[in-house]
LORO-436947 format. One line per 5 residues: number of its first residue (from 1); their letters; for each residue y, z, x of C-alpha. Coordinates in nm, 3 decimals. Layout:
N
NUM = A = Y:Z:X ~ ...
This chain:
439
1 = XXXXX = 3.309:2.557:-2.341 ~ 2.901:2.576:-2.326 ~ 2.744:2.903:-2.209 ~ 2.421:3.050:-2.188 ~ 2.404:3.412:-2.169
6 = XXXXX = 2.067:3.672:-2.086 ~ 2.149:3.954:-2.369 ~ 1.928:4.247:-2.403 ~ 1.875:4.292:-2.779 ~ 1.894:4.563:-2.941
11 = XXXXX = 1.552:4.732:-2.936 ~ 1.384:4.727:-3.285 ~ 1.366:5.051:-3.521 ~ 1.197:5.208:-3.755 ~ 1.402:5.286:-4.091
16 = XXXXX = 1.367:5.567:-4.351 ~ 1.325:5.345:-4.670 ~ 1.555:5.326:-4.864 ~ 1.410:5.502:-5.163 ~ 1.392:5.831:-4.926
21 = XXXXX = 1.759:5.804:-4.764 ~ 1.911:5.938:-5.034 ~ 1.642:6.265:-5.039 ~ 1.661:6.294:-4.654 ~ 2.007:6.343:-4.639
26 = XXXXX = 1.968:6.590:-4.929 ~ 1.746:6.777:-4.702 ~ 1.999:6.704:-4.339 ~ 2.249:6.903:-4.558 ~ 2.102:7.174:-4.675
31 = XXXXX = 1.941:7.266:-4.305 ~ 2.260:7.203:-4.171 ~ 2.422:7.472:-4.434 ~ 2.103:7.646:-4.370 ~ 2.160:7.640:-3.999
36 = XXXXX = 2.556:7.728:-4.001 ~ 2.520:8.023:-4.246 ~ 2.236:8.191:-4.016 ~ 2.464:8.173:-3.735 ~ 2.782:8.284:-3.894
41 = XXXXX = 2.522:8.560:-4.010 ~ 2.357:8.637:-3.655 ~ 2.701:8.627:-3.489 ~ 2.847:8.891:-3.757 ~ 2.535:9.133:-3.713
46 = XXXXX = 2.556:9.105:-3.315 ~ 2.878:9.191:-3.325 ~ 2.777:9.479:-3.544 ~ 2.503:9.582:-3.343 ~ 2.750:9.589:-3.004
51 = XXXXX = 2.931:9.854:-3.209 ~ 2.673:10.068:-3.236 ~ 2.449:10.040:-2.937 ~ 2.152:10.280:-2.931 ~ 2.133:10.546:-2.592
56 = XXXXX = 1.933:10.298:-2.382 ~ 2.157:10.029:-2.397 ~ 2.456:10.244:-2.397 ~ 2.361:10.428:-2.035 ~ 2.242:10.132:-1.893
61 = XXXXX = 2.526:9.922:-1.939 ~ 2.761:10.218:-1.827 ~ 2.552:10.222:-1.471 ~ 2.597:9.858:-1.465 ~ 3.044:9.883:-1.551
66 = XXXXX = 3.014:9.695:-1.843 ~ 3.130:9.835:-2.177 ~ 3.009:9.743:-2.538 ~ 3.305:9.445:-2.587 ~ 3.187:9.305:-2.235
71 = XXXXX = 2.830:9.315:-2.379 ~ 2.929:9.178:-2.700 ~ 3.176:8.894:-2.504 ~ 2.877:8.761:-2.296 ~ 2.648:8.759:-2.590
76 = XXXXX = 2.869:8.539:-2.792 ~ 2.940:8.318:-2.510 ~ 2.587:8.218:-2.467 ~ 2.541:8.202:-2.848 ~ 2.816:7.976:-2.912
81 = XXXXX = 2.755:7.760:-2.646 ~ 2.404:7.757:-2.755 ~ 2.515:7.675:-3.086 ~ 2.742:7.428:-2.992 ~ 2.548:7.218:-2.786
86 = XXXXX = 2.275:7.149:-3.045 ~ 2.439:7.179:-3.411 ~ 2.730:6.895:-3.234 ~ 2.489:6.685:-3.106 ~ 2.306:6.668:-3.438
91 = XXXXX = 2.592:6.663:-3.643 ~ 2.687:6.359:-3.462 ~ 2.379:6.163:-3.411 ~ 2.330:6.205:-3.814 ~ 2.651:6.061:-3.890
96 = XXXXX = 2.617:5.754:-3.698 ~ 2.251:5.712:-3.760 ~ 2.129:5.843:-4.091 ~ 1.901:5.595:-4.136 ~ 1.659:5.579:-3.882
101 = XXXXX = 1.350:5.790:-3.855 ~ 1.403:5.913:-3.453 ~ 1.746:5.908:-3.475 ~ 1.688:6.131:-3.791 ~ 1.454:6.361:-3.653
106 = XXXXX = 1.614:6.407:-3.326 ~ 1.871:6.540:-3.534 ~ 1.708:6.738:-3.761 ~ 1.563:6.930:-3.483 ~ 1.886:6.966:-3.300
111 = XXXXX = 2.057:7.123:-3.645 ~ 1.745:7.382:-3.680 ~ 1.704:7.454:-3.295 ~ 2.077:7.528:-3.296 ~ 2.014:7.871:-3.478
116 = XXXXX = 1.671:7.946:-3.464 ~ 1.750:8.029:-3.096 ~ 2.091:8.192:-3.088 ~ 2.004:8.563:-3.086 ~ 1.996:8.844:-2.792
121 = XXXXX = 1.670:8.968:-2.696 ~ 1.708:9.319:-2.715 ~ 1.439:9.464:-2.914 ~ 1.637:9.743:-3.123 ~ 1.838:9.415:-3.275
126 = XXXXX = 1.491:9.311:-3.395 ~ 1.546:9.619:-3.632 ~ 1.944:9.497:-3.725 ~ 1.720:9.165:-3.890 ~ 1.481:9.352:-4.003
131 = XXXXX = 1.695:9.551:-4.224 ~ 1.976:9.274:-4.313 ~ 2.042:9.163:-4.610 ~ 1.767:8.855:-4.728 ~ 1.953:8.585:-4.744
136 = XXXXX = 1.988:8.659:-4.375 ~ 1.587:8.655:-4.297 ~ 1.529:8.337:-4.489 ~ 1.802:8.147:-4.342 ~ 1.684:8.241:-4.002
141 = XXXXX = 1.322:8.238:-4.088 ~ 1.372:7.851:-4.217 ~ 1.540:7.731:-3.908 ~ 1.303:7.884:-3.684 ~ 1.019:7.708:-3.928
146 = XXXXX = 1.141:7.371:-3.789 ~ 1.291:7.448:-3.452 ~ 1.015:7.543:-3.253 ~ 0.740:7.263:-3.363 ~ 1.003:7.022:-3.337
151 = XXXXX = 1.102:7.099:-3.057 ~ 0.794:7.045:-2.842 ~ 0.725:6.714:-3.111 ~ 1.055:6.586:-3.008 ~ 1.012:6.621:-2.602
156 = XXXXX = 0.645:6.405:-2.687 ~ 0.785:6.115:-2.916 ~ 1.134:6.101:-2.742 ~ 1.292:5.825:-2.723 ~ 1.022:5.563:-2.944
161 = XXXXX = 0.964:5.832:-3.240 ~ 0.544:5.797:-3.113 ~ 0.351:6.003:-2.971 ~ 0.258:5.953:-2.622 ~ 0.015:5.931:-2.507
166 = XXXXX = -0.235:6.063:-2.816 ~ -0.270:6.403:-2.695 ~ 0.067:6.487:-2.730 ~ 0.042:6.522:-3.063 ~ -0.177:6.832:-3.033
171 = XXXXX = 0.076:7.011:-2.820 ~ 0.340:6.999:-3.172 ~ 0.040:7.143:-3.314 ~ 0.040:7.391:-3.068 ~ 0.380:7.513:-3.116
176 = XXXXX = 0.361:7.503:-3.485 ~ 0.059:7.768:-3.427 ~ 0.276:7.990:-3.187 ~ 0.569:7.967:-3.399 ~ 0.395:8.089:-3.707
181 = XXXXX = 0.207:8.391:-3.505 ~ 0.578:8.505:-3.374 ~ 0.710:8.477:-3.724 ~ 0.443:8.729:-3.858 ~ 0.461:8.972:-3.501
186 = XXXXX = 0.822:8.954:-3.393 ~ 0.788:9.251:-3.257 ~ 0.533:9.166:-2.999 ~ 0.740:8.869:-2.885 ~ 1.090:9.090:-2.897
191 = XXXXX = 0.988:9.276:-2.590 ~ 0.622:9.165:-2.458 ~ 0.504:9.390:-2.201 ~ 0.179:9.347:-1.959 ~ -0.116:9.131:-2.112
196 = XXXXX = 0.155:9.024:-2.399 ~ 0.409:8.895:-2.110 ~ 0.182:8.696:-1.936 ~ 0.028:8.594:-2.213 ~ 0.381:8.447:-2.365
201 = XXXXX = 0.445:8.317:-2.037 ~ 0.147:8.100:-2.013 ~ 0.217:7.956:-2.352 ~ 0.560:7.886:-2.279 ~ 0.424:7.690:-1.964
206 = XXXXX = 0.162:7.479:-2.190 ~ 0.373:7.372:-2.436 ~ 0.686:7.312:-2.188 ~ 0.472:7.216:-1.941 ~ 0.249:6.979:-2.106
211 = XXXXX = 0.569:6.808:-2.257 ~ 0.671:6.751:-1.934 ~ 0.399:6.584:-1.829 ~ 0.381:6.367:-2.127 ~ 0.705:6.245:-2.070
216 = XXXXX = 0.557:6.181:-1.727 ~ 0.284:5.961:-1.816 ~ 0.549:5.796:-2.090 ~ 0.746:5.705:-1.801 ~ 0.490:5.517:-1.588
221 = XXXXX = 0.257:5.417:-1.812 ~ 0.437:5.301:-2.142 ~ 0.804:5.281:-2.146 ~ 1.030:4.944:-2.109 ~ 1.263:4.978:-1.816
226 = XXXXX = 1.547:5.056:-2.038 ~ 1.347:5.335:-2.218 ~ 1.267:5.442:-1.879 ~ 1.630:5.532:-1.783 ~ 1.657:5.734:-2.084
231 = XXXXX = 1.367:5.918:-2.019 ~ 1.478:6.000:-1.669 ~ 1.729:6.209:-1.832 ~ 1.490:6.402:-2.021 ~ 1.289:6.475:-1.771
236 = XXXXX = 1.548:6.597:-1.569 ~ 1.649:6.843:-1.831 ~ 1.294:6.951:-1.941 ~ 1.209:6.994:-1.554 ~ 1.534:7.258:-1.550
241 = XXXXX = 1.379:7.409:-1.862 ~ 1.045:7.451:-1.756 ~ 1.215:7.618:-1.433 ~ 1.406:7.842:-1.651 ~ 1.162:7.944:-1.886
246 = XXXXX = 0.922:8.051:-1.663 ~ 1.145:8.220:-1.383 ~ 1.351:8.402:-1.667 ~ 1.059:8.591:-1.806 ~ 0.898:8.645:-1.478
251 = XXXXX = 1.203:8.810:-1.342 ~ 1.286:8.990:-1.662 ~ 0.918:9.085:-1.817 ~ 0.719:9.102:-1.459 ~ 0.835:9.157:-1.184
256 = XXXXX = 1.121:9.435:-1.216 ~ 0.926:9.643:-1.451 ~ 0.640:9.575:-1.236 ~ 0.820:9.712:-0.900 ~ 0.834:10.028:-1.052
261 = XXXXX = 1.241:10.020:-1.144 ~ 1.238:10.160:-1.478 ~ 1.563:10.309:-1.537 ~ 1.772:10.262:-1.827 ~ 1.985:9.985:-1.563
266 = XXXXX = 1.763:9.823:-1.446 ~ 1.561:9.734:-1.834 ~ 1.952:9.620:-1.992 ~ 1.924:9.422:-1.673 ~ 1.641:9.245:-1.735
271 = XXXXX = 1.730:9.169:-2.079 ~ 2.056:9.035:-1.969 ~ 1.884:8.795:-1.735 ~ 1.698:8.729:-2.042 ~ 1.970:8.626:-2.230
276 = XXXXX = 2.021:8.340:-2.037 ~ 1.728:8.107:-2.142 ~ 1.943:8.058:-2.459 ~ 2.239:7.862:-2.214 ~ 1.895:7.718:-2.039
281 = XXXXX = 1.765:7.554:-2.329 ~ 2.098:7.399:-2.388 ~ 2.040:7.132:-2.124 ~ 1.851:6.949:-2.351 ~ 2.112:6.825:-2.585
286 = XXXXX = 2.326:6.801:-2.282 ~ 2.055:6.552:-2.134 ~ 2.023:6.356:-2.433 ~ 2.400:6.307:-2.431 ~ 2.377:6.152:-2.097
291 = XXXXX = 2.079:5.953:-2.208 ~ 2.325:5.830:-2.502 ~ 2.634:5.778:-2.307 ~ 2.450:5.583:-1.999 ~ 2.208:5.377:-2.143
296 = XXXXX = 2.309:5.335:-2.478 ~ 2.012:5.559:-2.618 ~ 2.013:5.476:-3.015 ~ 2.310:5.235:-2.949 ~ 2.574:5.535:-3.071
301 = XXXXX = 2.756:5.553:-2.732 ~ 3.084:5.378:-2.841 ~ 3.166:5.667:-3.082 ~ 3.051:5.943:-2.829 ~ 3.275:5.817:-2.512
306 = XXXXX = 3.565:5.856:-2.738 ~ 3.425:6.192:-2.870 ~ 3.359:6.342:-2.535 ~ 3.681:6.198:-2.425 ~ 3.918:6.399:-2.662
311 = XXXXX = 3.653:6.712:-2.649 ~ 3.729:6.725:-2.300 ~ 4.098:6.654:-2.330 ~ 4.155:6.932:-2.573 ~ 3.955:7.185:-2.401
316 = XXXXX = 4.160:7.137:-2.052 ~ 4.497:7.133:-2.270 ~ 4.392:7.454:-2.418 ~ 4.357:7.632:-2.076 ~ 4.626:7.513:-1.955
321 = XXXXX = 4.833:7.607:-2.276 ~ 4.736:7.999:-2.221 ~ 4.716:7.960:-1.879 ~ 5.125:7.872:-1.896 ~ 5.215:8.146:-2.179
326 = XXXXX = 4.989:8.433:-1.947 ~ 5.164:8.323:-1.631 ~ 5.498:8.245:-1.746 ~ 5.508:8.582:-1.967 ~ 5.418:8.750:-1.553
331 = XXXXX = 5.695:8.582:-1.416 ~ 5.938:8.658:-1.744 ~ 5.841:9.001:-1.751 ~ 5.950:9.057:-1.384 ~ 6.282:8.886:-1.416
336 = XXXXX = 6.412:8.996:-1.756 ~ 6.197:9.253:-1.868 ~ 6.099:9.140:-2.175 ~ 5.848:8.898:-2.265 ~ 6.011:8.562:-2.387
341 = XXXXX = 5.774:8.447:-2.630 ~ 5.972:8.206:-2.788 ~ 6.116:8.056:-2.446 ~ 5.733:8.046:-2.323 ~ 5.562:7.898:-2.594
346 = XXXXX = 5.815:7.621:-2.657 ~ 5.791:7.530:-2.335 ~ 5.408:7.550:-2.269 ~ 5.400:7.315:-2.588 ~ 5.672:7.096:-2.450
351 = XXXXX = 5.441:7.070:-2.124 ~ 5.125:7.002:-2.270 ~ 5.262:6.719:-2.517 ~ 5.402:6.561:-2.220 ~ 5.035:6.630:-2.026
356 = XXXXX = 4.788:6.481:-2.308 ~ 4.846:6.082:-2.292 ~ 4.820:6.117:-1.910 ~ 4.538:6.360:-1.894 ~ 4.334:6.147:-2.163
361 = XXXXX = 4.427:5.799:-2.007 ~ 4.298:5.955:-1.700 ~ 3.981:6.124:-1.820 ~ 3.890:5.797:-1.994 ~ 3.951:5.626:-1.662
366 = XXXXX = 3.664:5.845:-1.529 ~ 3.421:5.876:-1.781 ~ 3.423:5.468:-1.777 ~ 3.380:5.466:-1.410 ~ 3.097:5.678:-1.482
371 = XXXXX = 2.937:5.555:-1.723 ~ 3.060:5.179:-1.834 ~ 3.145:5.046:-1.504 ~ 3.012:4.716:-1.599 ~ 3.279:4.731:-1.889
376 = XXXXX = 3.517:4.895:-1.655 ~ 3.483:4.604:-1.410 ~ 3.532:4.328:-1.686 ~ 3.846:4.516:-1.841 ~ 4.013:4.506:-1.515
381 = XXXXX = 3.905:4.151:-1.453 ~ 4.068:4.099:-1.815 ~ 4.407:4.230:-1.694 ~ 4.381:4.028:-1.360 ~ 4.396:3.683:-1.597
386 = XXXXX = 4.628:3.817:-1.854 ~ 4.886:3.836:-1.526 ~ 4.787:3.515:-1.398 ~ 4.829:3.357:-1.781 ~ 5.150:3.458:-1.788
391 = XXXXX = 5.276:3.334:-1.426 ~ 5.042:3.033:-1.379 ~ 5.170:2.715:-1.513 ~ 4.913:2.441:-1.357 ~ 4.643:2.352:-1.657
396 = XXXXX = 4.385:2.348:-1.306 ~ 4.428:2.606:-1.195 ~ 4.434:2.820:-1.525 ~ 4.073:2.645:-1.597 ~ 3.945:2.774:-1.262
401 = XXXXX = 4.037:3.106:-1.316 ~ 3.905:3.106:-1.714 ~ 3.527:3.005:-1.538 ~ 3.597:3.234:-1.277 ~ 3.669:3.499:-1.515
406 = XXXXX = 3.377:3.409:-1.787 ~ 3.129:3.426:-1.461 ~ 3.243:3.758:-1.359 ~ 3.215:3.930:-1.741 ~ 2.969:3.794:-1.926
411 = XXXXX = 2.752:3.640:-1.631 ~ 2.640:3.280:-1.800 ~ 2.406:3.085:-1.622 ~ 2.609:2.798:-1.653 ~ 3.003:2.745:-1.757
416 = XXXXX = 3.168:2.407:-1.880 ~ 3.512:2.354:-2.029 ~ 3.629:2.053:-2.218 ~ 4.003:1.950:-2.265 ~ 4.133:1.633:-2.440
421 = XXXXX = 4.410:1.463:-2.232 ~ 4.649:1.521:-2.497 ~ 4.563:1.918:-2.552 ~ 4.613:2.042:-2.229 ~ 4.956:2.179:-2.252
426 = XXXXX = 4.878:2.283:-2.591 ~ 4.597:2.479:-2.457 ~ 4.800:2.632:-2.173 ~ 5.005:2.710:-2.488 ~ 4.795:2.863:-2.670
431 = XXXXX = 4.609:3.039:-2.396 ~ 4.968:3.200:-2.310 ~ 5.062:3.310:-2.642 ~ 4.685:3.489:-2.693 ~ 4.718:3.667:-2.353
436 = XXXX = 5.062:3.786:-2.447 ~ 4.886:3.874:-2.814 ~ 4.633:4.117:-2.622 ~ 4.833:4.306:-2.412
């Protein structure tokens, strides 16, 4: 068989040499422990801090019906989400690519972001960090060193590892400058009031702002078609940023205490609403993830299908695991009086071993429809022959549907196939037995 094929290569990349690997994953493991232990650390002293709530926060949350373990239950949520997002997408963009330098720094900034960020913004917890222990403000202090001028580097280099175009550059230097300023006056940026607010604000919008717009100008001016797709995805999640990072702080910092509520409800209001540019910021990992899984962003896409496959998998098994015990201990309850436990969770378990092939098979089915439907179309095409292989006896007719099949998958320009006189039935043979091989 001759065959000529158009294959996009693989887009050349820059590598770490090899004489720094070894150091840079020296220094991916001890911001990752870095990164890990400040968030087990802010997560213990939030919890800590819900326990003991000063007045304020304690009279306005009362006027609003929540008590200190709802408080405490929507903080972690958007911390460990937070968390989550960036610290996974790191962890896995490092272990499939630890040698080259975007891949490298995308996840080095990912790791740092993923606790430099994860705190509530009430100002009396500034005080529960001020006073903790040291190890506590250096393990913070370190990932917030890197998280912030990354993270404005990485929205201008993404997805080449340059920066473009040459201005961009000055906007990392930017945030390195406002990073630095909030590490010495946290205070100021805890709780900014008046000229402070809108002067936080506007700095938020240059440096989000203007890494929008690089991407922008990446996306017309410079990028390849393929590096155009995965910019689309950043852009999309930067523009939701950008939204969120400036209507956030309005709402919180401008206009409530500017209508003249200033009750203890409606300021734990506004800080609540405040909360939620940490879940905001984690569209960005999200977006890169799409990038990744779409259009094959760093070529580690394989590895993350399968990953978000059995991520998703689990998580739906899980609700429906305590979904069953909660509802099955209701109906129990109201028919024998006790609980069951034993009854309930054997059969929950019973249920959702039965569930996870089917559930998986079918959330793979979608996710390739979604995402791989070129792949999806060839596998089915695949399955078509493999039937006809098996049922088809004439050596013609198997040949006509082996071109039609190599034209539908792999798209040649031009397909020829050769037989000797004397091979055919060995051929149909052979061609059988592989079929029956695959399946």
């Amino acid at each position: 068989m001759n065959q000529s094929t158009v294959v996009a290569p693989r887009e050349s990349v820059a590598a770490i040499p090899p004489r720094w690997q070894r150091w840079a994953r020296v220094f991916w493991i001890l911001l990752a422990l870095d990164s890990a232990l400040a968030f087990g650390m802010t997560m213990y002293f939030t919890w800590q801090f819900t326990q003991n709530l000063p007045p304020r926060l304690t009279e306005g949350l009362s006027a609003l019906g929540w008590s200190s373990a709802s408080y405490f239950s929507y903080s972690a949520f958007l911390l460990i989400f937070h968390f989550f997002c960036f610290y996974f997408m790191g962890l896995l963009i490092f272990w499939l690519r630890p040698t080259e330098r975007m891949a490298f720094f995308a996840s080095i900034f990912f790791i740092a972001f993923a606790a430099a960020n994860a705190y509530i913004s009430a100002p009396e917890f500034l005080q529960v960090f001020k006073t903790g222990p040291m190890l506590y403000q250096l393990t913070f202090n370190v990932s917030n060193l890197f998280a912030w001028p990354l993270l404005i580097a990485f929205c201008a280099v993404f997805p080449t590892g340059h920066f473009v175009p040459r201005w961009a550059r000055y906007l990392a230097l930017f945030g390195f400058i406002v990073t630095l300023v909030w590490s010495i006056f946290p205070e100021q940026f805890a709780n900014p009031q008046g000229a402070m607010a809108v002067m936080l604000l506007g700095a938020l919008l240059i440096l989000f702002g203007g890494s929008l717009l690089a991407q922008i100008l990446r996306y017309r001016n410079y990028s390849t078609a393929a590096q155009r797709q995965q910019t689309k995805w950043l852009l999309y999640g930067l523009a939701l940023i950008v939204l969120g990072a400036v209507l956030v702080p309005t709402l919180s910092f401008l206009i409530l205490p500017a209508s003249g509520l200033t009750d203890a409800r409606t300021t734990v209001l506004s800080q609540l609403i405040a909360n939620l540019l940490t879940a905001i910021y984690a569209i960005l990992p999200l977006s890169v993830g799409v990038a990744i899984l779409r259009y094959r962003l760093w070529d580690i896409d394989i590895i993350i299908r399968k990953t978000v496959t059995y991520t998703i998998v689990v998580a739906l098994l899980g609700v429906l695991f305590f979904g069953s015990v909660i509802l099955l201990q209701q109906i129990f309850a109201q028919f024998t009086n006790t609980g069951g436990n034993e009854i309930i969770t054997v059969i929950s378990t019973l249920a959702i071993a039965a569930l996870f092939v089917p559930l998986r098979n079918r959330i793979q089915d979608v996710i390739d429809k979604r995402f791989y439907r070129k792949k999806y179309d060839a596998q089915k095409v695949l399955q078509k022959f493999a039937e006809t292989v098996r049922d088809e006896t004439d050596i013609d007719k198997l040949t006509a549907e082996l071109v039609n099949v190599v034209q539908e998958t792999m798209q040649p320009k031009s397909v020829s196939v050769w037989l000797k006189a004397d091979d055919r039935r060995r051929a149909t043979d052979n061609m059988r037995r592989a079929m029956e091989d695959r399946d």
